[in-house]
Each structure stands twice: as structure tokens, then as C-alpha cells.
C-alpha positions, 0 to 999 in steps of 0.5 A: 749763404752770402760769398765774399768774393775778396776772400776768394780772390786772396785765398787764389793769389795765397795759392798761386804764390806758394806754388811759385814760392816753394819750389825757389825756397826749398831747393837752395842748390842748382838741380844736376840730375838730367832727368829732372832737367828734361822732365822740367824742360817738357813740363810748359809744353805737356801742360799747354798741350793738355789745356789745348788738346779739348779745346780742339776737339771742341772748337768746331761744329763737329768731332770730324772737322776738329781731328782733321785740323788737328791732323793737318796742323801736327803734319804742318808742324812736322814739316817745320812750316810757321806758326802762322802757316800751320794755322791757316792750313788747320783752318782751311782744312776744319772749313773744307772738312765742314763744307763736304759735310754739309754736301754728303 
């Protein structure tokens, strides 16, 4: 069976334009109900968190290291620090958690 990856490629960008489209074609008139409002302005923030959570758990040599950089960067970021220093306190911290690893 020979794949014809044109057809793949139309038949994504067929699927990824309805899904763009038909939200601005069948809702004409502006949304008014609150909780549709809130439950659309969370909607980027759940879904960058569902495809990021994995990846973190995963990114490291061990499940240990990668929570306690997930621990360090939610309690950096609660604390309102930047973007780049919650980074670098995650970072430091999935370093240090692998190098006493390596020790004990």
C-alpha cells in the first residue's frame, strides 16, 4: 500500500481550517453568558498546560528531579518572579536534585 502524503497534508489543513472556521460561522452575535467567557479565556492556558505537564515529568533523567523542578518553578511562579528567572530556579534545581542522586 503506497501513501500519498499530499493527501495527508490536505486533508490536516482541511481539519485544522474547520475547526478555525466554524466557531466564526455559527456564532453570528457576540457571546454575553459569563461562563462561556471564562471558561474561553482558560481554554490556551488548560491546553498548554496539558501538552507541557508530560513533557516535564519526562525531560529529565529521572521522575524525582523533573517534580522538584516542577515544585521550584509553581512556587517561583507564585511568588510572581520572571519568566526567565522561574526558568533558571527550575533548572538549578533539576541539576542539583541529579547531582545528590548521583552521590546517595
Amino acid at each position: 500500500m503506497k501513501t500519498n502524503i499530499y493527501l495527508y497534508i490536505i486533508v490536516m489543513a482541511g481539519v485544522t481550517y474547520l475547526i478555525r472556521m466554524l466557531p466564526m460561522a455559527l456564532v453570528k452575535k457576540e457571546i454575553t453568558s459569563p461562563y462561556i467567557k471564562s471558561l474561553l479565556y482558560y481554554v490556551p492556558y488548560a491546553c498548554l498546560a496539558a501538552m507541557t505537564f508530560p513533557a516535564i515529568l519526562s525531560a529529565t533523567d529521572s521522575t524525582i528531579s523533573a517534580a522538584a523542578g516542577f515544585l521550584t518553578a509553581l512556587v517561583a511562579a507564585y511568588k510572581e518572579k520572571s519568566l526567565v528567572t522561574v526558568a533558571l530556579v527550575a533548572c538549578c534545581a533539576v541539576f542539583v536534585v541529579e547531582r545528590l542522586m548521583l552521590i546517595l
